[in-house]
N, C-alpha and C positions, 0 to 999 in steps of 0.2 A: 569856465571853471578850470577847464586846464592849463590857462594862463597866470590863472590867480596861486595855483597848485606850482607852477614853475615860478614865481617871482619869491612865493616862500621858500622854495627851496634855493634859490639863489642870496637870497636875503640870509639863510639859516648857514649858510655856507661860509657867508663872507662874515659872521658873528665867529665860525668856528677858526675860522683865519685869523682875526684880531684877536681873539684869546688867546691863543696859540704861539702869539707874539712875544709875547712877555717869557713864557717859559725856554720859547727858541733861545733869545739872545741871555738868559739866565746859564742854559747849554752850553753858549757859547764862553759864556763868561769864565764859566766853571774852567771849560779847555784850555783860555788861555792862563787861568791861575798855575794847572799841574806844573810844568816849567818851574817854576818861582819856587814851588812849593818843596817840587823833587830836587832843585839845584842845592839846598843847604842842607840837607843829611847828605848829598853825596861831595858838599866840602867839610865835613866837618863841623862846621856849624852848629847842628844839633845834637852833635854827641854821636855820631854814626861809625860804629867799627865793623872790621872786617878781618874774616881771618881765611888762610889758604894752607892747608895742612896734607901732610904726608907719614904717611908709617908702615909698620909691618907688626902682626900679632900672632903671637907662636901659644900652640891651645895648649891648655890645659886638662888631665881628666884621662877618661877610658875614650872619651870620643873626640879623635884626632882631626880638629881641621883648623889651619891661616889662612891668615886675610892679609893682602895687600891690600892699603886702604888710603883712598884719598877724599876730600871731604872741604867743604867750605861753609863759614858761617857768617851771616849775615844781621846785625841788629843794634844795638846802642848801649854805652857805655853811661849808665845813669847816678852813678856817684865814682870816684876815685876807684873804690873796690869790686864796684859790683858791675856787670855785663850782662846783658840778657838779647838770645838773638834764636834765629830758627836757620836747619840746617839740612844740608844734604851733602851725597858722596855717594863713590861708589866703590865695591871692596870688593875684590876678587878672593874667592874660597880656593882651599886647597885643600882636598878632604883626605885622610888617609883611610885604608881599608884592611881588616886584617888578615891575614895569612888565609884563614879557611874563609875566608867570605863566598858566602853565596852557596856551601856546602850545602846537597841536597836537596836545595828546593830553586836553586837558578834556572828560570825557564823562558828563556828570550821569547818562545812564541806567543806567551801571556806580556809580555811586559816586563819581565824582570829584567831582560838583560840590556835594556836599553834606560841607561843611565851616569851619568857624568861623575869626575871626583872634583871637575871644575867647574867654576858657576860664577857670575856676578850677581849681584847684592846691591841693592838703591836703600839706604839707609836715611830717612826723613823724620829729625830730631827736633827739642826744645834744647838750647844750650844754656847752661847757665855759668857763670863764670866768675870768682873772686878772687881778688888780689890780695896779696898780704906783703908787708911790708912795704917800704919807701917807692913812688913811682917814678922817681928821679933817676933809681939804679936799677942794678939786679936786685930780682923781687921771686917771690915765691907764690904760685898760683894752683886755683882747687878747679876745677873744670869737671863737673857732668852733665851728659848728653842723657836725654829720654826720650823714646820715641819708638818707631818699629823700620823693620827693613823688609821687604821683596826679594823674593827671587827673581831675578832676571831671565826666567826659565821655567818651561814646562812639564821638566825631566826630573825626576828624582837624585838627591846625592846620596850614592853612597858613601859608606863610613861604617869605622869598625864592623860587624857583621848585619850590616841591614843596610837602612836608607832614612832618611831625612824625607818627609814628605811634604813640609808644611810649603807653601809660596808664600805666606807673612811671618813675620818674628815680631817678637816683641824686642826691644833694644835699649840696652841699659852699659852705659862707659863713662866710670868714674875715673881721672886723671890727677895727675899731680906732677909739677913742674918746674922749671926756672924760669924767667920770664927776663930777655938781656934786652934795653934799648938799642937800637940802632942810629939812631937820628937825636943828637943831642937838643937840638931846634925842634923837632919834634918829637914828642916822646911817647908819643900816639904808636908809633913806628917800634916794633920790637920784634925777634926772635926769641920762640918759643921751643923748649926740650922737655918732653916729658916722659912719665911711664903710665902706662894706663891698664886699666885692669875692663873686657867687653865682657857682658852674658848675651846669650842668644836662646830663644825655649823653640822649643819644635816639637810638633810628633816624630816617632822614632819607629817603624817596622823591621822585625824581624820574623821570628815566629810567633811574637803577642804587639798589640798594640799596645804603646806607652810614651809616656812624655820624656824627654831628655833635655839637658841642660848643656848649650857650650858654651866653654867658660877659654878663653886666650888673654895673654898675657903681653902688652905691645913694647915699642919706645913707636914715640912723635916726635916731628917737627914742623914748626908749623910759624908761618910768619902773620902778621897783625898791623893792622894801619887802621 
């Protein structure tokens, strides 16, 4: 009986092996397509753009903070005018504080006095992106990012007389620009100048809880292939 008990299970074994075959080499199949597949958006081929960008944004409002901001986007050029790609960067805050900050209720032994006017920021976007005018020359383009940012931090910022408490934003930066060829052979290839306009929402403590808005004002640059 326990013979017969072992040849089934040997038997059952080498079924589950033979089936198993077909799906291996399908696995394998798949792995060696990626290659093939990945090599022609990253030549062009299939409309694949890329952009590597740099700026600086001076705030606007009662509550004072810039951002050095660097950022790359990633995604595909699907007619003449239109782009659409996902994105990230990261942006260094520069918060200002005002004069009586912290008056009367600053208590490092709770917490309060431990906090930064510096911070970084991971900002993780939807880009979207239209052209206008001729692609052959200088051209005029609309660019807005959606999405939210991170604080790269555990610490509170301060700003005008309280703190910034959130660790997520919500991230909204509408642009507007020039868009100049660099590569007459390619035209894929350009240099971008713009000005753009960031919002950032947060909670905001001082002596009430409440929500605040940063609103900065930038120029870009930013190059595209």
């Amino acid at each position: 009986m326990k013979f017969k008990n072992s040849i089934y299970i040997i038997i059952s074994l080498c079924f589950m092996a033979l089936s198993s075959m077909p799906a291996t080499a399908q696995y394998y199949e798949i792995a060696n397509r990626i290659p093939s597949l990945i090599q022609p958006a990253l030549s062009g081929s299939m409309k694949y753009k890329g952009f590597i960008e740099g700026g600086y944004a001076k705030s606007l409002g009662n509550y004072n903070a810039d951002f050095l901001e660097f950022s790359t986007s990633q995604g595909f050029q699907y007619t003449s005018w239109f782009y659409m790609g996902i994105g990230i960067g990261v942006d260094v805050l520069f918060s200002h504080k005002n004069d009586n900050w912290g008056a009367g209720w600053e208590d490092p032994e709770y917490g309060y006095g431990k906090n930064t006017t510096t911070a970084a920021m991971l900002p993780l976007f939807t880009d979207f992106r239209f052209n206008l005018g001729n692609g052959g020359g200088a051209s005029f383009f609309v660019d807005l990012r959606l999405g939210c940012s991170f604080l790269l931090s555990n610490k509170y910022i301060s700003i005008g007389n309280g703190y910034l408490t959130n660790q997520e934003y919500f991230y909204l930066r509408p642009s507007l620009g020039i868009r100049i060829p660099t590569n007459s052979s390619n035209p894929k290839q350009a240099l971008d100048i713009g000005v753009s306009y960031k919002l950032l929402t947060s909670n905001y403590w001082n002596s009430w809880n409440r929500d605040v808005t940063l609103n900065s004002l930038g120029v870009t640059v930013a190059y595209e292939w």
